[in-house]
N, C-alpha and C positions, 0 to 999 in steps of 0.2 A: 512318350517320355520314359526315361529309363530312375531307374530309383533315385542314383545319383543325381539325376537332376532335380527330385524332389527334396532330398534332402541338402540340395545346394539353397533351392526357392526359402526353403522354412526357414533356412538358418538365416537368411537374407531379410525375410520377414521377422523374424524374432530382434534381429539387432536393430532395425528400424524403428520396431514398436519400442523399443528398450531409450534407444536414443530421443521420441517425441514424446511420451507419454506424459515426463516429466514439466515439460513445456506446455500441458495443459491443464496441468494442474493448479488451482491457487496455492502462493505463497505460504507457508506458516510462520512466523515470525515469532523467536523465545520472548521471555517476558523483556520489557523493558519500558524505559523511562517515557512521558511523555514529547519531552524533546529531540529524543532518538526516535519515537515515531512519525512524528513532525517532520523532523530534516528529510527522514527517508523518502516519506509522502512526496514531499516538495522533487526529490531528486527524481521518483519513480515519475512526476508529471513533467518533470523537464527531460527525462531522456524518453518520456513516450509521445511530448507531443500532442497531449492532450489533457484536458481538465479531467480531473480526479474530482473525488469528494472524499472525505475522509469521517468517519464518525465514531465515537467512541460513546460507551453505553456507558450507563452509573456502576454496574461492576466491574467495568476497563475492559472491558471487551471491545476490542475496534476492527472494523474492517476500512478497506479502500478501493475504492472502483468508480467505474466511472457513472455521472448520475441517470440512475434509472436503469442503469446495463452491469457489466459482469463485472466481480469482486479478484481485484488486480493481488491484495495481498489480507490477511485478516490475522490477528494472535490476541493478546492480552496484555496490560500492563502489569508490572510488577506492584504495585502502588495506584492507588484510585483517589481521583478528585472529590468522586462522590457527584459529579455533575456531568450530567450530558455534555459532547461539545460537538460541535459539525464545523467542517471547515470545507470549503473549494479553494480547490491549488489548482494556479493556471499553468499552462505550457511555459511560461514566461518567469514560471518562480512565485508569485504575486500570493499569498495566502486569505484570503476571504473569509473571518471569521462569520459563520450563521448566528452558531449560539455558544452558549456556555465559556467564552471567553473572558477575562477582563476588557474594562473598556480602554485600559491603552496598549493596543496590539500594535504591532509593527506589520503590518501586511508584507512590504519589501524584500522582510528580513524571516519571515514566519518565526515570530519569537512574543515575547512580552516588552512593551517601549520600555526604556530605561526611563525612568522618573528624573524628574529635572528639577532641582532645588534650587529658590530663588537668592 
């Protein structure tokens, strides 16, 4: 092999590593609300196809991944509930509060039910 051809391989190898590296890395996510993390959640299990879990700590720290396996996205809230909460998000949209929810959730809609006045 003549120089040229090594320094053709590395460059080939560099831009490779440059283009996947990123794609394995977990997501960071700036702060934000817990509804923007919610939808996202929902969205990142319907374009992957798979049940997620979602769980967010007492100091708004949340990750998402799937259960028992690798961590799809993680960041922090701007604003904390002050309460745990764990959710399962299906392929299908469907939101499965665990814990720390109110108890009129909209699974459907992954939101809080609108209250209904008689």
């Amino acid at each position: 092999m003549t120089l040229m051809e090594v320094v053709v391989v590395l460059v080939i190898l560099g831009i490779s590593t440059a283009l996947v590296t990123p794609a394995l890395l977990p997501v960071r996510t700036p702060d934000a609300t817990l509804d923007d993390v919610i939808a996202g959640a929902r969205a990142t299990a319907i374009a992957r196809a798979q049940r997620l879990q979602l769980t967010v700590g007492v100091t708004g720290s949340w990750s998402l991944g799937a259960p028992g396996g690798e961590v799809v996205a993680s960041g922090s809230l701007a604003t904390t509930g002050g309460q745990p909460l764990r959710l399962e998000l299906s392929p299908l949209g469907t939101c499965v509060a665990r814990s720390g929810l109110p108890v009129s959730w909209d699974a459907a809609r992954c939101r809080a039910a609108a209250s209904v006045s008689p």
